[in-house]
Structures are given as structure tokens and as C-alpha cells.
C-alpha positions as CSV (number, residue, x, y, z in Angstrom):
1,X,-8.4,2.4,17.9
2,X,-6.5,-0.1,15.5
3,X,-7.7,-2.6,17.7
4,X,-10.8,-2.1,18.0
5,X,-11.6,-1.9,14.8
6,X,-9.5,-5.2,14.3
7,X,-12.4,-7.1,16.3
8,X,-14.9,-5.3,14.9
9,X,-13.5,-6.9,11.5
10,X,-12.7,-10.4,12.4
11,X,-15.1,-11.2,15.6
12,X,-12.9,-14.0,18.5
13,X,-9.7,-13.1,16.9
14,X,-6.8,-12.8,19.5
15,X,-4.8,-10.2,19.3
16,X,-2.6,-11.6,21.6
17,X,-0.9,-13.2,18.7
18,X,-0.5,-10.0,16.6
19,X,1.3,-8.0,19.7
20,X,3.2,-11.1,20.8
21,X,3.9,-13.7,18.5
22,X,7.7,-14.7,17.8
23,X,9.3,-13.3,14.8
24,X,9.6,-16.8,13.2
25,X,6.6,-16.9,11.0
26,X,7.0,-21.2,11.1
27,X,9.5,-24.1,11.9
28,X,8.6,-24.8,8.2
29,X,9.2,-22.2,5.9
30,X,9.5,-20.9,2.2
31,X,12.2,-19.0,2.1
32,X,12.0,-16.2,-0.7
33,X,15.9,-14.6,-1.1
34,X,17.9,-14.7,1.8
35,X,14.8,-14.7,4.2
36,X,15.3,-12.6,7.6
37,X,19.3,-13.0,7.6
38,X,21.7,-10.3,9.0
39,X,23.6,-9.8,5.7
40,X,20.7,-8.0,3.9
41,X,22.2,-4.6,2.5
42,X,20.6,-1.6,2.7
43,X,17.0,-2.0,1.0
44,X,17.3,-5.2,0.1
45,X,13.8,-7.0,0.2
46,X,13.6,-10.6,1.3
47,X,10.6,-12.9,3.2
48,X,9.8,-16.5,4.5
49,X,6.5,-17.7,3.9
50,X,4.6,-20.8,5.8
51,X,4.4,-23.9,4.1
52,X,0.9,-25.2,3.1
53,X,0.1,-28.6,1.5
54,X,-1.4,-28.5,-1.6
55,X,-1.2,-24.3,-1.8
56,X,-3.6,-22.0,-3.3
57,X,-2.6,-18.9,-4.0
58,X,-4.4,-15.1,-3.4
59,X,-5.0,-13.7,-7.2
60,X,-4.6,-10.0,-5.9
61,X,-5.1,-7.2,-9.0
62,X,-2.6,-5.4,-10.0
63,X,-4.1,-1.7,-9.0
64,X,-4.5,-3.5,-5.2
65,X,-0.6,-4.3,-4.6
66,X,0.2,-0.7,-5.9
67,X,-2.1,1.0,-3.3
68,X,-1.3,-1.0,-0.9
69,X,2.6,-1.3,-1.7
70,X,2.3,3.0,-2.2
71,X,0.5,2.6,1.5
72,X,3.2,1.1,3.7
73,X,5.9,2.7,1.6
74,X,4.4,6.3,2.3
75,X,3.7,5.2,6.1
76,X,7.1,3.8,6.3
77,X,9.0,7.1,5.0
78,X,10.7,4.7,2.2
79,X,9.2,6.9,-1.4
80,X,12.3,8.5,-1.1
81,X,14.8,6.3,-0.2
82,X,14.6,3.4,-2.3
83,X,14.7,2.2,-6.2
84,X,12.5,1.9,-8.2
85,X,13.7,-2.1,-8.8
86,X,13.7,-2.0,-4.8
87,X,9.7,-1.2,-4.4
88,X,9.1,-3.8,-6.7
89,X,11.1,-6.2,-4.9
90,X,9.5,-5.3,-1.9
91,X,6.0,-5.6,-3.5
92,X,6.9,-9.0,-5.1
93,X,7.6,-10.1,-1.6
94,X,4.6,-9.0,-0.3
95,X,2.6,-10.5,-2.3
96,X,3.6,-13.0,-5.2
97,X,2.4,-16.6,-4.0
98,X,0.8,-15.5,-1.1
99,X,-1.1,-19.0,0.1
100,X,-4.7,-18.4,0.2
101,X,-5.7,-21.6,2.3
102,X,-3.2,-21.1,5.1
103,X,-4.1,-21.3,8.7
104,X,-5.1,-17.6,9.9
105,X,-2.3,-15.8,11.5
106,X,0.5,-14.5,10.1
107,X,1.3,-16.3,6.6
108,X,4.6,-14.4,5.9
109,X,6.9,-11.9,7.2
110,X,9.0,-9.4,4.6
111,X,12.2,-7.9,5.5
112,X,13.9,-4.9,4.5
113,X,17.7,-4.5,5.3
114,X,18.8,-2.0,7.9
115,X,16.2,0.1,8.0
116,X,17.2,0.9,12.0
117,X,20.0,2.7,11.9
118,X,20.7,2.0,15.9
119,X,20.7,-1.5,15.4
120,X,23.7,-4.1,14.0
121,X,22.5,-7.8,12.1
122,X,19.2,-8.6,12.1
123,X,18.2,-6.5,14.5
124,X,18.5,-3.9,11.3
125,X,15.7,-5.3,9.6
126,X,12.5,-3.8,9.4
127,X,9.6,-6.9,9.4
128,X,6.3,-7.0,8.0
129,X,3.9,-9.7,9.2
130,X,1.7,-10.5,6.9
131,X,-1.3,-11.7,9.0
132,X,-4.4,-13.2,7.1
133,X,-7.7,-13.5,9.1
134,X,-10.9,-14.9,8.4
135,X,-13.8,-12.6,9.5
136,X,-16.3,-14.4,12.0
137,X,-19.8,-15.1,10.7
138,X,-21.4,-12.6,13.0
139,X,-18.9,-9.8,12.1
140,X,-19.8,-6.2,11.9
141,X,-18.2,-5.9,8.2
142,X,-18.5,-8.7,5.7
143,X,-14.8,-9.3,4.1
144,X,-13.6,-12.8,2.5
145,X,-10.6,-12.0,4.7
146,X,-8.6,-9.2,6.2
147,X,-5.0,-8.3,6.0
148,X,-2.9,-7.5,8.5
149,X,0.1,-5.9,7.5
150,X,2.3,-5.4,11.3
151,X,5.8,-4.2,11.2
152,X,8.1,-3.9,13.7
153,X,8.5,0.1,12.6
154,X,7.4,2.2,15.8
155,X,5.2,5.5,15.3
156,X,6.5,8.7,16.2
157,X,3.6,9.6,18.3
158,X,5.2,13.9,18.5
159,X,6.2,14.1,14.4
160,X,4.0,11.4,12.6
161,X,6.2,9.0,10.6
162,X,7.9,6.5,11.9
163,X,11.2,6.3,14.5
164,X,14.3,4.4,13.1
165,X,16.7,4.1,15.4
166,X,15.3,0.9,16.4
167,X,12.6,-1.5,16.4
168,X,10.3,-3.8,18.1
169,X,6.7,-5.2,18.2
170,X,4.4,-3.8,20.9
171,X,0.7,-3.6,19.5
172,X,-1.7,-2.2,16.6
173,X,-1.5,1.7,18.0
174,X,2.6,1.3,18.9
175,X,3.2,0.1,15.4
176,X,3.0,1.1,12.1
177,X,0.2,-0.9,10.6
178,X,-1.8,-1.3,7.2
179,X,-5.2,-3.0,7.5
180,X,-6.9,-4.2,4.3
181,X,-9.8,-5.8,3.4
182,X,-9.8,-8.4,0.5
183,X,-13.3,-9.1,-1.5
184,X,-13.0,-10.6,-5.2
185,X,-9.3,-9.8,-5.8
186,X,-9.0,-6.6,-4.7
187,X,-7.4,-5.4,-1.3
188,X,-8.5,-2.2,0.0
189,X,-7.4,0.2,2.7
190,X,-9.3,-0.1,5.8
191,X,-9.2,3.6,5.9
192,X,-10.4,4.6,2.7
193,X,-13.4,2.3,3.0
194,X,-16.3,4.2,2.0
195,X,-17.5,3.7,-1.4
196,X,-21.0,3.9,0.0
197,X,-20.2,7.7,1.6
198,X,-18.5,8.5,-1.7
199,X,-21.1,8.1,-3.9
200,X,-23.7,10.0,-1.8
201,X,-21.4,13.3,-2.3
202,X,-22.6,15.7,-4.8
203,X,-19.8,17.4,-6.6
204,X,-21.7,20.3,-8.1
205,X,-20.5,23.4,-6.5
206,X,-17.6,22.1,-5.2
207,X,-14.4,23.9,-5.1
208,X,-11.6,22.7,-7.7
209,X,-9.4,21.8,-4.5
210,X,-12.4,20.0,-2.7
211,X,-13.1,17.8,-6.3
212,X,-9.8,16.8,-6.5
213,X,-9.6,15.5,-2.8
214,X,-13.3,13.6,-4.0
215,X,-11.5,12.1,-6.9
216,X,-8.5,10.8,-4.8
217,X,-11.1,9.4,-2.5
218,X,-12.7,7.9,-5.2
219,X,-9.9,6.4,-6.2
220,X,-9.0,4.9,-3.0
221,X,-12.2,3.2,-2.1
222,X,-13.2,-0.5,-2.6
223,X,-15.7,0.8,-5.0
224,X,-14.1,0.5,-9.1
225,X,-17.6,1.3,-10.5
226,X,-17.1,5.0,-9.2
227,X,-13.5,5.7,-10.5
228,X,-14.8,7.0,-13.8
229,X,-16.3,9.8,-11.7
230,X,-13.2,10.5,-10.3
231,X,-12.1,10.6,-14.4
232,X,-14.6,13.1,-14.7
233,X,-13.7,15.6,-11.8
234,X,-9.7,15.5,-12.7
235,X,-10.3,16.1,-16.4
236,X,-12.6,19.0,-15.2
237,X,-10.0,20.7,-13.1
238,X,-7.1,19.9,-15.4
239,X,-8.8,21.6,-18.3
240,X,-9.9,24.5,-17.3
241,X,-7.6,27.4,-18.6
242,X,-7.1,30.0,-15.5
243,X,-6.4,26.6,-12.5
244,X,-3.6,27.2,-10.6
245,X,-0.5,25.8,-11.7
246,X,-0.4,23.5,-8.3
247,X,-3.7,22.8,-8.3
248,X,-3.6,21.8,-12.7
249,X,-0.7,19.1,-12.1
250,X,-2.7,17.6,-8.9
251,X,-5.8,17.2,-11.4
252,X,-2.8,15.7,-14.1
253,X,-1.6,13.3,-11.3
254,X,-5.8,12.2,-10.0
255,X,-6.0,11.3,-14.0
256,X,-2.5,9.9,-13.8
257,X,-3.6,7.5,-10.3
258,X,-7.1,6.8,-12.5
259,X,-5.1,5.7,-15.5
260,X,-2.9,3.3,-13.5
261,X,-6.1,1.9,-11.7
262,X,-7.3,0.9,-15.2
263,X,-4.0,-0.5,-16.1
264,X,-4.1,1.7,-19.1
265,X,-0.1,1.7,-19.8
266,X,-0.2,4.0,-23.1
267,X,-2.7,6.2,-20.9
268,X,-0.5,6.4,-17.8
269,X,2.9,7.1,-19.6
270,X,1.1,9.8,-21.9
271,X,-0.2,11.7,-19.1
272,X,3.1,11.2,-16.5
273,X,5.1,12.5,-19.7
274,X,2.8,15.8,-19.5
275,X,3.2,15.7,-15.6
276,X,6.9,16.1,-15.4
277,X,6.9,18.6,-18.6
278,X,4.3,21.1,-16.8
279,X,6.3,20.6,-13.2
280,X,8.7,23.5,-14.2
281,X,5.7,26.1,-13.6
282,X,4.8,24.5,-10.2
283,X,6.3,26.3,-7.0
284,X,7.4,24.5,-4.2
285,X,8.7,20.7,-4.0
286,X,6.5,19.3,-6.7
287,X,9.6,19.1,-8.9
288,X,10.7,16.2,-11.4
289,X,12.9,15.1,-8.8
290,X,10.1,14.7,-6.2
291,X,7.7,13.4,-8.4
292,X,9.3,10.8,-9.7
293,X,10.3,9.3,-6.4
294,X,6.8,9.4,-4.6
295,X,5.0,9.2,-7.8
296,X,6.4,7.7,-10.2
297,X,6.9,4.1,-9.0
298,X,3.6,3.4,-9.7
299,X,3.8,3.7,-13.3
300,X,7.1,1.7,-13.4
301,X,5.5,-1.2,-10.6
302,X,2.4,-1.2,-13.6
303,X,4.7,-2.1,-16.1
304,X,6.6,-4.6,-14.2
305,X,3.0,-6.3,-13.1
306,X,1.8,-6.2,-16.9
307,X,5.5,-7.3,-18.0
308,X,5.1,-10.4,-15.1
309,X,1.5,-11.3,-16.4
310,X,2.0,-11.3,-19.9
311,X,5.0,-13.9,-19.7
């Protein structure tokens, strides 16, 4: 499926050299940290990058590497199991001076240290290839360019995640893969899209549950203009007086996602302050604990960003 969709997005590109290419991005290479060396430590982020003459860089927003970071993370199992410091890292390497007008193909590869727990040096090391494609002319979809983001994780095809006991490059359905499409800045999840189905939803009548799930779609499609509605529905929900306690701190955590998509800092710590407070009357996992390691990250990779661009 993954592969289709691939040519459907960028028309006469081979994906010969997605499944098979060798794990040396270049002969000629940036080298960000130790690059893909067998004496990373646990978590510890690291990537080469080709070398392009006379480099231009992608100017990717803030809200697009926190999706898309939050994305792999969440497909790779890793919310839980690293820092705070070590998802920015890993974002940084993903993304900061990420040349714009290199060849297609993969333009950098990220590694994380001994993420395989079956597997000794190297070996240890999950990759991401960072493949950058320029649509064809004629393509189905209309895109500035797609991303490609291949790692060398393997899908557990019985219990979703992903296996790691070891690793290896086979092909878009084997692997654990983020595609993204990049238009004016912003990178956007293959999967989520559908700004133009979005917008055609009517929300009136809708169950609280069944707005909230509109407003996270909102929030997750290539279309910003329509965030505000997804304001709107979470405020609605989060304000009523007799919502369910689990369904109240989802609303809090839609407004939470909305205020970190507007890079509204006061807005975001305000409302993640209330988040954690109102946790204690939420059953089940959505504890403080929980919530700040899936959650939030985002708030603290938004202050980083903002931190970075202010300098």
C-alpha cells in the first residue's frame, strides 16, 4: 500500500533505491555528532548528511517537526523511553540544516543508539533515511516535495509496533515508515491529509467523543486555516460542567495540541499546568507520569524551537 501511494506521489521514482540502497548515505558526508558509529549509548541521537555545494536549507515550521518528530516517535515505541533533551536531539537531527537543493534520494540518515537489543556495534542502531523526492509533473498529488522518512525498524505485523531485537531494510510495508508532504514550510502526514474532507464535516450533533476525534483531525491536517475550529470544538467539550472526567482532559489536551500548533508558549504552559492538575480525577493510565512522557515533550520541543529561533 505504502508503495503505491509512494508512485502515486512522486510519478518514475524508483523504489528500488528506498528498499535497497546501502546504509552509507554518501562517500561525502556531514557528519552531525558521532554519525552512525558503534559507540552511540543508549538514545543517543546522531546523523550524516550529504554534502551539497552552495547549500540551501528546508525552513520547516516549528508545529511541522513536532508532528512529525511526535509521529515516528509514537510509531517507533520511543514516547516512553527517552528524554526529554533526547527527543530534541533526535528532532534537531532530523531536521536542522536539512539541504533543500540536494539530489533526490536519501539526503540524510539519523541514528539512534542501540535501539536492537539482539544486536552488538552498529548493528544496534536504529537508522532513519531521510529521503527527499521531487514529485513528477504529471503526479496525482501536487507537493513541492515529499519526505521519506525509512528506518531500518521492522513492523510487528501480529501486535502493531515495532520488533526490536533486530533490524534491517526490506521495503515501504516491512518497515516502519513516515511519509510527508512538504508545501510552503510545513510537512504534513501523508495519512492525515485531508483538509478538504475535514472541512466538509458538520459538527452539529455530534457526540462529545466524535468532536474531539474532529478536532485532533483538524489538527493534524495540512490545512492551518481550520485549526481554530478545532479551538472551538475542544473549548466546547472542555467546558461543559457534567463531561466525563476522561473525556474533559482529552478536550484540555486537543486545546493543549491547538496551543502548541500556534506556538502560543504562555497558552500551552497555562493549559498543560491545568492538564496535569485535573489528571488525579482521570481513571486509568492518563496519569502525570504518562502524560508527561507522551505528551508533554511537545511543550518542552516548542520551547526549545522558540529558545533556538530567538538566538
Amino acid at each position: 500500500m505504502k508503495k503505491f501511494l509512494l508512485k502515486v506521489l512522486c510519478a518514475g521514482f524508483s523504489l528500488l533505491m528506498l528498499s535497497c540502497a546501502s546504509t552509507n548515505v554518501s562517500d561525502d558526508l556531514l557528519i552531525r555528532n558521532n554519525g552512525n558509529s558503534p559507540a552511540l549509548s543508549l538514545n543517543e541521537v546522531s546523523s550524516t548528511t550529504v554534502k551539497v555545494e552552495n547549500p540551501e536549507y528546508f525552513n520547516i515550521s516549528d508545529w511541522s517537526k513536532i508532528r512529525i518528530t511526535n509521529d515516528l516517535l509514537d510509531l517507533l515505541t520511543l514516547q516512553s523511553e527517552m528524554s526529554n533533551e533526547e527527543k530534541y536531539n533526535f528532532m534537531s537531527c532530523l531536521f536542522d540544516e536539512l539541504p533543500s537543493n540536494a539530489a533526490d534520494g536519501t539526503v540524510r540518515e539519523v541514528y539512534v543508539g542501540k535501539f536492537f537489543k539482539n544486536e552488538k556495534n552498529s548493528a544496534a542502531n536504529l537508522v532513519i533515511r531521510v529521503n527527499v523526492l521531487t514529485p513528477a509533473k504529471d503526479a496525482a498529488v501536487k507537493n513541492e516535495k515529499v519526505f521519506v522518512f525509512f528506518t531500518n525498524a521492522l513492523l510487528n505485523q501480529l501486535g502493531g509496533g515495532v520488533l526490536k531485537g533486530s533490524g534491517a531494510f526490506y521495503n515501504l510495508d516491512a518497515n516502519a515508515v513516515v511519509i510527508a508532504l512538504y508545501n510552503g514550510g510545513q510537512l504534513t502526514n501523508f495519512l492525515y491529509q485531508k483538509g478538504e474532507e475535514n472541512n466538509k464535516k458538520d459538527s452539529s450533533g455530534l457526540s462529545d467523543l466524535d468532536s474531539l476525534m474532529l478536532a485532533q483531525n483538524l489538527l493534524a491536517d495540512e490545512d492551518l486555516s481550520n485549526d481554530s475550529r478545532a479551538h472551538t470544538l475542544a473549548s466546547s467539550v472542555m467546558n461543559k460542567k457534567d463531561v466525563m472526567p476522561a473525556l474533559k482532559i482529552m478536550a484540555m489536551l486537543k486545546e493543549y495540541d491547538y496551543r502548541i500548533s500556534k506556538s502560543d508558549l504562555s497558552g500551552a504552559k497555562s493549559i498543560w499546568k491545568d492538564i496535569l492538575e485535573y489528571s488525579v480525577n482521570v481513571p486509568g493510565d492518563m496519569n502525570e507520569e504518562n502524560l508527561n512522557a507522551v505528551n508533554g515533550s511537545s511543550l518542552y520541543l516548542l520551547e526549545k524551537l522558540m529558545t533556538k529561533d530567538n538566538l
